[in-house]
PyMOL Python script that loads the backbone (N, CA, C, O; Angstrom):
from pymol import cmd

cmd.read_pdbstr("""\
ATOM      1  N   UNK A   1       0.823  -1.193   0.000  1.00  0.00           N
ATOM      2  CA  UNK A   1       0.000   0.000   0.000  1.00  0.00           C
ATOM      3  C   UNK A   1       0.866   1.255   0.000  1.00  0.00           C
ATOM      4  O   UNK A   1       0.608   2.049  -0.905  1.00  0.00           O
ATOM      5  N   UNK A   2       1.878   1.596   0.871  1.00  0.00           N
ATOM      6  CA  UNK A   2       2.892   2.444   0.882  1.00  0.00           C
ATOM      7  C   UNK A   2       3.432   2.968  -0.656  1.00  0.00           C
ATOM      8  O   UNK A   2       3.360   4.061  -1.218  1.00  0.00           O
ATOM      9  N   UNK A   3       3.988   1.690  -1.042  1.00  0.00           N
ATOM     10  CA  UNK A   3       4.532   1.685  -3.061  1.00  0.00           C
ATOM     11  C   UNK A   3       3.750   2.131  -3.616  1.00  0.00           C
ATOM     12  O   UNK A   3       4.223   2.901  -4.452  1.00  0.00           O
ATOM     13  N   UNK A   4       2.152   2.065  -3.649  1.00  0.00           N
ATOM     14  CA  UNK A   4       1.394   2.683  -4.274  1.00  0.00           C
ATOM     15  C   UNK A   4       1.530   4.341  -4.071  1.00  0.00           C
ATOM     16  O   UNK A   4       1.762   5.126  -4.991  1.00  0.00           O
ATOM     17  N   UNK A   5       1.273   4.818  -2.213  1.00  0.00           N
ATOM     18  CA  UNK A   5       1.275   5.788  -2.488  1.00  0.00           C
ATOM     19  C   UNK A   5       2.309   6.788  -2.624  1.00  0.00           C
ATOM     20  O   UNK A   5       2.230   8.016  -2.614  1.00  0.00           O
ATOM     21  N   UNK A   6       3.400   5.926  -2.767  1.00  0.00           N
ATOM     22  CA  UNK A   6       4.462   6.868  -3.367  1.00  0.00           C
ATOM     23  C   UNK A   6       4.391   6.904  -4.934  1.00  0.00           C
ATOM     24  O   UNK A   6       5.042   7.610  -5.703  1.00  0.00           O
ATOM     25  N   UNK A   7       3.836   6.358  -5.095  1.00  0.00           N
ATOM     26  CA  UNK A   7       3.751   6.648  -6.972  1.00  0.00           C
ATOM     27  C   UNK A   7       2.318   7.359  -7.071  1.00  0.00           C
ATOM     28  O   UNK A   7       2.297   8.005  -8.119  1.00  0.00           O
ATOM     29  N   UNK A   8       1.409   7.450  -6.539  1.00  0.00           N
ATOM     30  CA  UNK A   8       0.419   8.613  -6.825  1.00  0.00           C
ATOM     31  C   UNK A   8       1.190  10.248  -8.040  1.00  0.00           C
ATOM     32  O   UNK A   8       0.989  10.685  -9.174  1.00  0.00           O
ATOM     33  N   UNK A   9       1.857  10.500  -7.139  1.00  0.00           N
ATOM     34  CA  UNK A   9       2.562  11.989  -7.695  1.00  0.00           C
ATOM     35  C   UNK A   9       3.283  11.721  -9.061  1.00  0.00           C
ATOM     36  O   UNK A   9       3.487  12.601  -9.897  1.00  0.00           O
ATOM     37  N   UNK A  10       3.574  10.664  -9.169  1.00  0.00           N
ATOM     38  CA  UNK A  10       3.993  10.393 -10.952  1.00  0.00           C
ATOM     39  C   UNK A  10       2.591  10.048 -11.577  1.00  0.00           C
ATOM     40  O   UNK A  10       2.009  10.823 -12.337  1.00  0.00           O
ATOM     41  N   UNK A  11       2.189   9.053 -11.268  1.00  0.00           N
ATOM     42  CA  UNK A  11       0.824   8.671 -12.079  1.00  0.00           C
ATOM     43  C   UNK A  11      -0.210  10.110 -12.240  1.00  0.00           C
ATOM     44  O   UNK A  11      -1.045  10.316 -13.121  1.00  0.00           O
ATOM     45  N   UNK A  12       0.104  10.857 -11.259  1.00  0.00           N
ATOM     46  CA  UNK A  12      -0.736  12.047 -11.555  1.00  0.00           C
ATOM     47  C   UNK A  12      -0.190  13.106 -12.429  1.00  0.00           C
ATOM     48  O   UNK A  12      -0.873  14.107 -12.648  1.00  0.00           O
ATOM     49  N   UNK A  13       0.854  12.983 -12.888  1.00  0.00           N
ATOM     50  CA  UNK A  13       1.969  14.092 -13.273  1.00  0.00           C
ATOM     51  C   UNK A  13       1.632  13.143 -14.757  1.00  0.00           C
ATOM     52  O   UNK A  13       0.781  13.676 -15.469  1.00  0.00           O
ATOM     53  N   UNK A  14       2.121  12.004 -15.210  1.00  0.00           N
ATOM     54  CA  UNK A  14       1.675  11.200 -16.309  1.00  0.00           C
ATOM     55  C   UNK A  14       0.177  11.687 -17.138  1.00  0.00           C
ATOM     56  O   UNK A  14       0.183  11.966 -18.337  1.00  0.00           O
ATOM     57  N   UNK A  15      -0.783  11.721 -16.482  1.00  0.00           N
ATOM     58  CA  UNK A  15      -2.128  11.698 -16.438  1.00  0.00           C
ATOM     59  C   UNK A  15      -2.719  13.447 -16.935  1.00  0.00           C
ATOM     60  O   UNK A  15      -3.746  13.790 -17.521  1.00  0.00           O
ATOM     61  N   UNK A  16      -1.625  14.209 -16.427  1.00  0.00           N
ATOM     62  CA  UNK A  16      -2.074  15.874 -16.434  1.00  0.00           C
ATOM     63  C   UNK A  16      -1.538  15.677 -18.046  1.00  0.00           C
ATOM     64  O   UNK A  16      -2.332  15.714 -18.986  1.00  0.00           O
ATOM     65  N   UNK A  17       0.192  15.424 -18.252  1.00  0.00           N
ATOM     66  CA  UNK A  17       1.285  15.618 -19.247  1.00  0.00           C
ATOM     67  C   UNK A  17      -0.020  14.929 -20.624  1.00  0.00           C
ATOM     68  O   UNK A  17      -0.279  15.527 -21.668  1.00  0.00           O
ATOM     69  N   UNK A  18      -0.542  13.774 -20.253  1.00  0.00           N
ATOM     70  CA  UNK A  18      -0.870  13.118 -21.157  1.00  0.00           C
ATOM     71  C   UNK A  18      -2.147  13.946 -22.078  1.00  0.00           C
ATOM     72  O   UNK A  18      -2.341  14.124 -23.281  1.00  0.00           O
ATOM     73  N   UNK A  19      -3.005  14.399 -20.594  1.00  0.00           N
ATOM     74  CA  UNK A  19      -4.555  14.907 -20.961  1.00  0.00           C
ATOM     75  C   UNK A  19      -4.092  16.519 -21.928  1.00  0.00           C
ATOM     76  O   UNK A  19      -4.817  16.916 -22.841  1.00  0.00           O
ATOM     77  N   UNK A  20      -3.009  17.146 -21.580  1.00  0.00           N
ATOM     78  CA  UNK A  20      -2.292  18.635 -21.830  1.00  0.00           C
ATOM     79  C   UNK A  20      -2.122  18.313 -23.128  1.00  0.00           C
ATOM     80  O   UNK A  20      -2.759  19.002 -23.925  1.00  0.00           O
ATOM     81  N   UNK A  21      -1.172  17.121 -23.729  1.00  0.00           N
ATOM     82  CA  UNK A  21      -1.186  17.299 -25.149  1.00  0.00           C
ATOM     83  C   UNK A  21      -2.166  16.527 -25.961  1.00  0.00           C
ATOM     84  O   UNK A  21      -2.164  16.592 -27.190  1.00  0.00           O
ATOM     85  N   UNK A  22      -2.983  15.817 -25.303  1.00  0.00           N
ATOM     86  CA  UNK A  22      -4.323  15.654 -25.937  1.00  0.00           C
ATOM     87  C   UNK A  22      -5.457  16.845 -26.343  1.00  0.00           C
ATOM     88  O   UNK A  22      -6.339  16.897 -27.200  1.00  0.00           O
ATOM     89  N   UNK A  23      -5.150  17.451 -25.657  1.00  0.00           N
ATOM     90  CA  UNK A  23      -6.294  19.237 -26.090  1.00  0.00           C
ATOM     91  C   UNK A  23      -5.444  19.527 -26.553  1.00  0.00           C
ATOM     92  O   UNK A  23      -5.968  20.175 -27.459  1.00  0.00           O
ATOM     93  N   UNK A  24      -4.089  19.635 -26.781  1.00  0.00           N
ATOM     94  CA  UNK A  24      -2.959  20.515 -27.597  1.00  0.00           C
ATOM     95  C   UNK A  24      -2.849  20.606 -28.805  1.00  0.00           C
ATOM     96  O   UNK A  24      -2.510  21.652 -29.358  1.00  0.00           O
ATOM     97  N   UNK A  25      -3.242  19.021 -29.697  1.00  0.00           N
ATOM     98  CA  UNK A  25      -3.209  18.953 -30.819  1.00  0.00           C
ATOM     99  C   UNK A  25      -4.518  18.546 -31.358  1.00  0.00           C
ATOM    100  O   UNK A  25      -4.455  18.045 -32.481  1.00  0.00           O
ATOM    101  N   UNK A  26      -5.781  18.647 -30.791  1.00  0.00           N
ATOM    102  CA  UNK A  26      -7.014  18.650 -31.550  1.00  0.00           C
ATOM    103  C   UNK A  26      -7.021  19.809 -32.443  1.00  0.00           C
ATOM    104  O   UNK A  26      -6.692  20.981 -32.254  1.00  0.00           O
ATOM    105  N   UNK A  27      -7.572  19.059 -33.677  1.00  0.00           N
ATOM    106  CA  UNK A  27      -8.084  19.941 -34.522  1.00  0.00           C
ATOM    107  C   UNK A  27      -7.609  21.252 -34.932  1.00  0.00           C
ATOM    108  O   UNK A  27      -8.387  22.200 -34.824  1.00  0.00           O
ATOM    109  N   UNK A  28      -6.053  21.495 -35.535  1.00  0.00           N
ATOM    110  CA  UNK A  28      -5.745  22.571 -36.206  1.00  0.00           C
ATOM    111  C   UNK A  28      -6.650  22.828 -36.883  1.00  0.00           C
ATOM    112  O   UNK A  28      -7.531  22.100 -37.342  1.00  0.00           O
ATOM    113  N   UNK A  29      -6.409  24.265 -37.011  1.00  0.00           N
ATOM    114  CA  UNK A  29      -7.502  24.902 -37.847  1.00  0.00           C
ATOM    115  C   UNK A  29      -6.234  25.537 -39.588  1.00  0.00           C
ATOM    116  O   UNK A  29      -5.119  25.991 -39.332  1.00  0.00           O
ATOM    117  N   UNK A  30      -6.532  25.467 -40.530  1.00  0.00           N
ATOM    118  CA  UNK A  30      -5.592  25.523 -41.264  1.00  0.00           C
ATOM    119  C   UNK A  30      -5.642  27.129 -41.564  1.00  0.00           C
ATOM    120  O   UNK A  30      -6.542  27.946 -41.369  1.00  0.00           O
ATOM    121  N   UNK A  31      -4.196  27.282 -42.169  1.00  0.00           N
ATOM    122  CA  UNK A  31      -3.817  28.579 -42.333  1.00  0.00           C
ATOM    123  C   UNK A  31      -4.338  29.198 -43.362  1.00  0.00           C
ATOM    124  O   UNK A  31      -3.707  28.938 -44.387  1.00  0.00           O
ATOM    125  N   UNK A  32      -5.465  30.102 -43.569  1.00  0.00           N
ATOM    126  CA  UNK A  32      -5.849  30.762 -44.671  1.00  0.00           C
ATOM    127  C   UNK A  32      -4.396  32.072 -45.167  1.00  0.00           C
ATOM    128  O   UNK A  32      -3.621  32.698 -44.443  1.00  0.00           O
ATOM    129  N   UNK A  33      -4.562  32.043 -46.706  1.00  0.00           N
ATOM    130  CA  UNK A  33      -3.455  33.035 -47.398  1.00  0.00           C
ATOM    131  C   UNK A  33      -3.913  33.736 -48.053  1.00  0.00           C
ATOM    132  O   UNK A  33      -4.675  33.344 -48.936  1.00  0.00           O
ATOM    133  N   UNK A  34      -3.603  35.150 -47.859  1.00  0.00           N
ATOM    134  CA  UNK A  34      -4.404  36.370 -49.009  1.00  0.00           C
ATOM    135  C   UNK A  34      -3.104  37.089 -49.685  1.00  0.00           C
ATOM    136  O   UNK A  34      -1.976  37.288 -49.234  1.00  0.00           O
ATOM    137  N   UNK A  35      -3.620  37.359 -50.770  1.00  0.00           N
ATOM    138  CA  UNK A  35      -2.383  38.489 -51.654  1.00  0.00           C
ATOM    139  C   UNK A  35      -3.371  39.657 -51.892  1.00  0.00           C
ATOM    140  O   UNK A  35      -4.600  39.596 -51.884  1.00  0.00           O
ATOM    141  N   UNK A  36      -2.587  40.724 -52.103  1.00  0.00           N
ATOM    142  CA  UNK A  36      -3.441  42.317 -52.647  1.00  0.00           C
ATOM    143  C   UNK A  36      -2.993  42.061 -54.140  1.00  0.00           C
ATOM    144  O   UNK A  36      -1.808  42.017 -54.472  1.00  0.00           O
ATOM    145  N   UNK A  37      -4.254  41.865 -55.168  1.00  0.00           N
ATOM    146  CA  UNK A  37      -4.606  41.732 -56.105  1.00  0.00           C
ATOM    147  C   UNK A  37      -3.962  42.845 -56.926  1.00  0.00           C
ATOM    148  O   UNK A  37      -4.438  43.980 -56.952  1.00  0.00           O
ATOM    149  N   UNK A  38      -2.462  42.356 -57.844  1.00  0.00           N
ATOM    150  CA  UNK A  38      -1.818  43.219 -58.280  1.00  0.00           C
ATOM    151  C   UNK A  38      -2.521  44.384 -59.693  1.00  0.00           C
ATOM    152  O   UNK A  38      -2.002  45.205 -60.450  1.00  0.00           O
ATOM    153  N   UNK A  39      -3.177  44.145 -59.592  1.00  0.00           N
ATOM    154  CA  UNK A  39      -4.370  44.589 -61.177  1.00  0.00           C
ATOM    155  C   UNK A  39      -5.527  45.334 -60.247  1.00  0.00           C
ATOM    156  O   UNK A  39      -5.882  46.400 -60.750  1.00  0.00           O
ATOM    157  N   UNK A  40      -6.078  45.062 -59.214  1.00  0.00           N
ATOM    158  CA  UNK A  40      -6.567  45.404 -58.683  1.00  0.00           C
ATOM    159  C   UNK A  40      -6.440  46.344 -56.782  1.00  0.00           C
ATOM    160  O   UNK A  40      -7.193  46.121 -55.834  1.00  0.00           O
ATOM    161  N   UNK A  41      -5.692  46.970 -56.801  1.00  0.00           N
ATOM    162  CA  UNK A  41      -4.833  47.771 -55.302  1.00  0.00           C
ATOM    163  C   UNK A  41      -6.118  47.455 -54.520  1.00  0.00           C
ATOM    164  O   UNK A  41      -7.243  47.562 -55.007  1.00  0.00           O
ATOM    165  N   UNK A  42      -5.853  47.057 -53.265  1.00  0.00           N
ATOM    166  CA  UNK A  42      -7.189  47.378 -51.996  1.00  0.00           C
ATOM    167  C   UNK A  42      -7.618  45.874 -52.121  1.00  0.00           C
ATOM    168  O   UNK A  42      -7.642  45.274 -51.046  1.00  0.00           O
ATOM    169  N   UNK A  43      -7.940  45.199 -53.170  1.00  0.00           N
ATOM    170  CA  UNK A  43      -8.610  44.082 -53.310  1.00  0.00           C
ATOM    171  C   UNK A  43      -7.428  43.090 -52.584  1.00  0.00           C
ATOM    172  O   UNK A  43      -6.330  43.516 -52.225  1.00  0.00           O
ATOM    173  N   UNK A  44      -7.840  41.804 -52.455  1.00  0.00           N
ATOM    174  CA  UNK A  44      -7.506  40.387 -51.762  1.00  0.00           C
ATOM    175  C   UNK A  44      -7.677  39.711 -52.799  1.00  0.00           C
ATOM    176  O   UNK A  44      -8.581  39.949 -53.600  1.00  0.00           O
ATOM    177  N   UNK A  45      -6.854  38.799 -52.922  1.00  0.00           N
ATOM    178  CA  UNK A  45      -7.183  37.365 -53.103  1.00  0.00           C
ATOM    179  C   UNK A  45      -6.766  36.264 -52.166  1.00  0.00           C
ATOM    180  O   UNK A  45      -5.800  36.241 -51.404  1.00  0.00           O
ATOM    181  N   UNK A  46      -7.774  35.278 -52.399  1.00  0.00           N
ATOM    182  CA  UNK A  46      -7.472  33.971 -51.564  1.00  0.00           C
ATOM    183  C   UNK A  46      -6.640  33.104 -52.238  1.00  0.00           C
ATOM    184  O   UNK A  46      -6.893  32.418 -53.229  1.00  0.00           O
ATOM    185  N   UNK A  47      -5.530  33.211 -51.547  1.00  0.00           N
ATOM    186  CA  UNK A  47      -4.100  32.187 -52.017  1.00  0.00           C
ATOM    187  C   UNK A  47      -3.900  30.463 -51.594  1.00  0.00           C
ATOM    188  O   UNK A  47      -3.164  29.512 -51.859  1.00  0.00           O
ATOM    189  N   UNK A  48      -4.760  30.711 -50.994  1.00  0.00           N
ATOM    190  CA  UNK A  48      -4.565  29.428 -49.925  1.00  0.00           C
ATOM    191  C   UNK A  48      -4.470  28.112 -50.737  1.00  0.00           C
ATOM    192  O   UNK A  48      -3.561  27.347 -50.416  1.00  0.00           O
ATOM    193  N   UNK A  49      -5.136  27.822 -51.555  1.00  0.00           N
ATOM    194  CA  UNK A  49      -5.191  26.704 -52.497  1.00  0.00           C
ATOM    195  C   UNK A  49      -4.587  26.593 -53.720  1.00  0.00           C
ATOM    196  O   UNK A  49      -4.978  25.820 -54.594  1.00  0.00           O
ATOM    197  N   UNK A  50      -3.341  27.577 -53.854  1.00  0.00           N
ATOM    198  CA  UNK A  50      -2.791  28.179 -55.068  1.00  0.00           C
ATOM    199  C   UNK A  50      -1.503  27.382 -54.469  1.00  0.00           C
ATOM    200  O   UNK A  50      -1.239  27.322 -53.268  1.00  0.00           O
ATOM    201  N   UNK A  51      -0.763  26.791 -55.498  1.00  0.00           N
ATOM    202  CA  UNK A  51       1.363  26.701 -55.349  1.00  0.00           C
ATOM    203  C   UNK A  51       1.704  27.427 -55.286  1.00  0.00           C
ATOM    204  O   UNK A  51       1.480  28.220 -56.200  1.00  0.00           O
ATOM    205  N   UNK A  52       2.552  27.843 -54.172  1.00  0.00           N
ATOM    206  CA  UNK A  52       3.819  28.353 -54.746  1.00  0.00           C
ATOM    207  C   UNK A  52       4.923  27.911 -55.589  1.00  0.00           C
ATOM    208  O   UNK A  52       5.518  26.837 -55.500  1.00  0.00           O
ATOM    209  N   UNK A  53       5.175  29.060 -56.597  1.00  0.00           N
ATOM    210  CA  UNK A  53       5.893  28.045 -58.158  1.00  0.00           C
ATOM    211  C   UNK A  53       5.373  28.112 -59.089  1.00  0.00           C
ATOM    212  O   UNK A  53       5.660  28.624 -60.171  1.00  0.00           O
ATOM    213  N   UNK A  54       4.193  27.360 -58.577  1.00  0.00           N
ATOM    214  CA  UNK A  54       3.056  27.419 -59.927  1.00  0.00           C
ATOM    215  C   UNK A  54       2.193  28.101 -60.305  1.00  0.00           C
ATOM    216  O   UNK A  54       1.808  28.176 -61.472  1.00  0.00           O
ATOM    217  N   UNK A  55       1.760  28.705 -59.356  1.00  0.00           N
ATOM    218  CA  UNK A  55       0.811  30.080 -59.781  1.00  0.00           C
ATOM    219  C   UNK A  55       0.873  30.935 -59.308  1.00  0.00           C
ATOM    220  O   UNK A  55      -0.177  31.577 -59.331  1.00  0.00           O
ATOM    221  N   UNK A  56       1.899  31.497 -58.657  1.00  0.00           N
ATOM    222  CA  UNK A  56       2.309  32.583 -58.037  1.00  0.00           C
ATOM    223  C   UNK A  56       3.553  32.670 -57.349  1.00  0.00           C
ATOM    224  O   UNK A  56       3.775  31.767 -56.543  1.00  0.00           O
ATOM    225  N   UNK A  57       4.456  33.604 -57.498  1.00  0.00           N
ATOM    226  CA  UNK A  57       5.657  33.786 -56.719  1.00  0.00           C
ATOM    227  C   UNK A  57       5.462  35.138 -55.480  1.00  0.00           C
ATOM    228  O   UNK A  57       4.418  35.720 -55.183  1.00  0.00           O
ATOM    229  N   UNK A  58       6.920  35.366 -54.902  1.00  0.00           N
ATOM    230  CA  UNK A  58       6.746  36.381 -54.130  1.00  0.00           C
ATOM    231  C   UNK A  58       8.099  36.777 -54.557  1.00  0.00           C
ATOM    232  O   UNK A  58       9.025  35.987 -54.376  1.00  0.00           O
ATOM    233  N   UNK A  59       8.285  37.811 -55.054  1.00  0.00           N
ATOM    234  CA  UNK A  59       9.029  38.851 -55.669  1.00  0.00           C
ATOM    235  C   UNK A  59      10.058  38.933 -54.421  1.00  0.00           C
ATOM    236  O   UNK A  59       9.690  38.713 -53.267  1.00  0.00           O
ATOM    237  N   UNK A  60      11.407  39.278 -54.779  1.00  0.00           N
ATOM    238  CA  UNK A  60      12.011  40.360 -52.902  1.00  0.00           C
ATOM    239  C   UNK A  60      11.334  41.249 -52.375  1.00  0.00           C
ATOM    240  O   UNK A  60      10.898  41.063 -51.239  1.00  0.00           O
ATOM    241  N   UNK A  61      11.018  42.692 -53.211  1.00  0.00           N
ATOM    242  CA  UNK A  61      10.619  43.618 -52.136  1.00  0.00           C
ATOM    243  C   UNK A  61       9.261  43.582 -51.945  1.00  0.00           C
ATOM    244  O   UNK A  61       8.457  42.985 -52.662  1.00  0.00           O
ATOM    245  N   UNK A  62       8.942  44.436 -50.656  1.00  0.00           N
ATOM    246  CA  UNK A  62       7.141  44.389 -50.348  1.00  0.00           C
ATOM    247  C   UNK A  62       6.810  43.584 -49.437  1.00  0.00           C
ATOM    248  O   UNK A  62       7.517  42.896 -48.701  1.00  0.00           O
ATOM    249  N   UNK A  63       5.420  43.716 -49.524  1.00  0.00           N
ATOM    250  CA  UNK A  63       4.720  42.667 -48.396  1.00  0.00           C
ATOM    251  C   UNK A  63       3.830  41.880 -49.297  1.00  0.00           C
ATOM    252  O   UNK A  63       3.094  42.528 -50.042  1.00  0.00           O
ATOM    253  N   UNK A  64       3.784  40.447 -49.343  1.00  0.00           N
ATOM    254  CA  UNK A  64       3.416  39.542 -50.143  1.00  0.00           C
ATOM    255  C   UNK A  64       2.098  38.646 -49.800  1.00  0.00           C
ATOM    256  O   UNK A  64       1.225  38.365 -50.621  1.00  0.00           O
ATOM    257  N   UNK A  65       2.109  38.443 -49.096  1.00  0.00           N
ATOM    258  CA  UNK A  65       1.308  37.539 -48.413  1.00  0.00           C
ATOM    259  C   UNK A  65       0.843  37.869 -46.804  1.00  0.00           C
ATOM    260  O   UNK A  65       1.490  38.498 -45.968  1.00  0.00           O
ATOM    261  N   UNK A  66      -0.773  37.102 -46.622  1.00  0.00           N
ATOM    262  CA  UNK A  66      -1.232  38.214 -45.349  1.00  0.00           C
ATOM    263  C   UNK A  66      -2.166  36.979 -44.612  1.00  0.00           C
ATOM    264  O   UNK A  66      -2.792  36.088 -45.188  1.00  0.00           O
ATOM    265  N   UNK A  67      -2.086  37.142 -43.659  1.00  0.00           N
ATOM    266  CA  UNK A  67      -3.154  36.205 -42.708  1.00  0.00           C
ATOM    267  C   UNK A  67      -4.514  36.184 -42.840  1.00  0.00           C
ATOM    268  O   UNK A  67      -5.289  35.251 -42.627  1.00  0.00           O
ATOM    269  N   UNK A  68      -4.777  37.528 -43.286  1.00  0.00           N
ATOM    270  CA  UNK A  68      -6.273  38.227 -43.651  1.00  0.00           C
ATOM    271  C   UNK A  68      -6.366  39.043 -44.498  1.00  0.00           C
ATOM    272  O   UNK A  68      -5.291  39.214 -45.075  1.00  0.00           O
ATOM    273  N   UNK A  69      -7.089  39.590 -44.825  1.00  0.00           N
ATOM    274  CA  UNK A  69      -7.517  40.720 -46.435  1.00  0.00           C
ATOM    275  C   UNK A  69      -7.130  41.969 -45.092  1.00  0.00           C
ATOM    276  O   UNK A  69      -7.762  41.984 -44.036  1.00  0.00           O
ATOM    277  N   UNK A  70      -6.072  42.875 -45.385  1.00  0.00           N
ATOM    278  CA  UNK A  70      -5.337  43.792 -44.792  1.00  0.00           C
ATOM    279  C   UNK A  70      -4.573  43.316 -43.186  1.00  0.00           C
ATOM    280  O   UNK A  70      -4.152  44.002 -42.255  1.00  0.00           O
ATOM    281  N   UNK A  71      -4.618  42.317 -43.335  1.00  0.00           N
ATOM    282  CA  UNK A  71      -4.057  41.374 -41.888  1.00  0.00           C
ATOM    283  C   UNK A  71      -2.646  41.846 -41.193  1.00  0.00           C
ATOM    284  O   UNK A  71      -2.410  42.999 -40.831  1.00  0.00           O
ATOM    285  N   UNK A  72      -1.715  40.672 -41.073  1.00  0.00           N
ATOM    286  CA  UNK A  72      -0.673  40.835 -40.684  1.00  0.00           C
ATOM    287  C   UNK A  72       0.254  40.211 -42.027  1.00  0.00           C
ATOM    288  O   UNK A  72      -0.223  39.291 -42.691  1.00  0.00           O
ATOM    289  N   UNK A  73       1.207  40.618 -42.262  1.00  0.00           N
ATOM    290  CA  UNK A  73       2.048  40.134 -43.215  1.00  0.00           C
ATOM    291  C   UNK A  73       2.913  38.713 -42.743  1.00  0.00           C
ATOM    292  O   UNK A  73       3.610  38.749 -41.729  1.00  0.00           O
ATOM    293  N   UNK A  74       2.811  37.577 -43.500  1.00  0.00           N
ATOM    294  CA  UNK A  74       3.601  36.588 -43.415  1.00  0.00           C
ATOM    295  C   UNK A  74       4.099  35.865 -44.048  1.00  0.00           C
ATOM    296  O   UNK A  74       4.321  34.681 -43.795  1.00  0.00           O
ATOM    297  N   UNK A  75       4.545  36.885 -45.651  1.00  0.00           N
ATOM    298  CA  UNK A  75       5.518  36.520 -45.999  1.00  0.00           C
ATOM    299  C   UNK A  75       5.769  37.779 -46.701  1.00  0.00           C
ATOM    300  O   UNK A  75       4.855  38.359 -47.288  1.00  0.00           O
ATOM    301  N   UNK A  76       7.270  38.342 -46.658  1.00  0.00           N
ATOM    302  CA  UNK A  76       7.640  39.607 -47.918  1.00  0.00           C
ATOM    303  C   UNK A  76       7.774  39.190 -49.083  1.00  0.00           C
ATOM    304  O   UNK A  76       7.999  38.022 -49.402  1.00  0.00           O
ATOM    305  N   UNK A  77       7.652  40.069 -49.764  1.00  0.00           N
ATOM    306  CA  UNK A  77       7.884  40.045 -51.418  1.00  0.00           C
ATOM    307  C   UNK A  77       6.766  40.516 -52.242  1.00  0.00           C
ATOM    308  O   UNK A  77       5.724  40.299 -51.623  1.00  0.00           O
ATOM    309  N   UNK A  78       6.593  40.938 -53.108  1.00  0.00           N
ATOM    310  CA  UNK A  78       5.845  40.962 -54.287  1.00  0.00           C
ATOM    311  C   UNK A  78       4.800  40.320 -54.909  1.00  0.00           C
ATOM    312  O   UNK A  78       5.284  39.484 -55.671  1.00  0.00           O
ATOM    313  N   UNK A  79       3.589  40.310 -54.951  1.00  0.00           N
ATOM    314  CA  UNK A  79       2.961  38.891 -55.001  1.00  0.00           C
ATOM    315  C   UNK A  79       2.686  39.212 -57.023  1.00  0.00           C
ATOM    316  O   UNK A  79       2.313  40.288 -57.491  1.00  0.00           O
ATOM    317  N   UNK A  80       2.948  38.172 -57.694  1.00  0.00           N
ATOM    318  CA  UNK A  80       3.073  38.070 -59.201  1.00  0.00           C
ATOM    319  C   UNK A  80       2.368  37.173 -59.436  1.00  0.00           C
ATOM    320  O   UNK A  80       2.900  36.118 -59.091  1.00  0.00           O
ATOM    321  N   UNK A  81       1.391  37.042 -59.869  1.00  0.00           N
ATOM    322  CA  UNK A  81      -0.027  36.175 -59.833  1.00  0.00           C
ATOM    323  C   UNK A  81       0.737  35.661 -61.586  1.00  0.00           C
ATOM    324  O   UNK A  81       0.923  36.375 -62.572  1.00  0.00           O
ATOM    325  N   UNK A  82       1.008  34.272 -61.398  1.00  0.00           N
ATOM    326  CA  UNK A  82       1.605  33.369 -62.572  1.00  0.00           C
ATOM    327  C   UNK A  82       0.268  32.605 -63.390  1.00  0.00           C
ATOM    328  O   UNK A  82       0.637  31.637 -64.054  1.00  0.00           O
ATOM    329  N   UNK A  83      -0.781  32.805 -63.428  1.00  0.00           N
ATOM    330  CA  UNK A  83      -1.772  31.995 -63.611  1.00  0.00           C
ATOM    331  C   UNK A  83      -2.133  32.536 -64.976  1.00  0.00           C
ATOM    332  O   UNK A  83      -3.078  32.053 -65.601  1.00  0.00           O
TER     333      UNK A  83
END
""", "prot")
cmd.dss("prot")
cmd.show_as("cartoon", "prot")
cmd.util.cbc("prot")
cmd.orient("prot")
């Protein structure tokens, strides 16, 4: 009975560690991608389902790519719509 309750404090430490990265990795939510529509200034497009390579590059200078339609920038460069 003693052996047992010296292992309580691991089995409980096991049990937290285990349940913590079980909610940790449910269900990403995936990363949506917007470009400012070079033909069109102010406008968005949705990049998200587009290659990079294949239908679009990102130039060096500028801000290229955005989290949201005027978002945060996350990636620089130029966006050159190859399509």
């Amino acid at each position: 009975m003693n052996k047992l309750a010296k292992l309580l404090p691991a089995l409980a430490l096991v049990l937290g560690a285990t349940l913590a990265m079980a909610m940790n990795f449910a269900n990403p939510q995936p990363m949506q991608v917007f470009a400012e529509d070079p033909e069109n200034p102010g406008q968005f497009i949705d990049v998200t389902s587009l290659e990079p390579g294949v239908d679009y590059i990102c130039d060096q200078t500028g801000d290229c790519l955005y989290d949201a339609p005027n978002g945060n920038v996350v990636q620089q460069g130029t966006f050159i719509d190859l399509r």
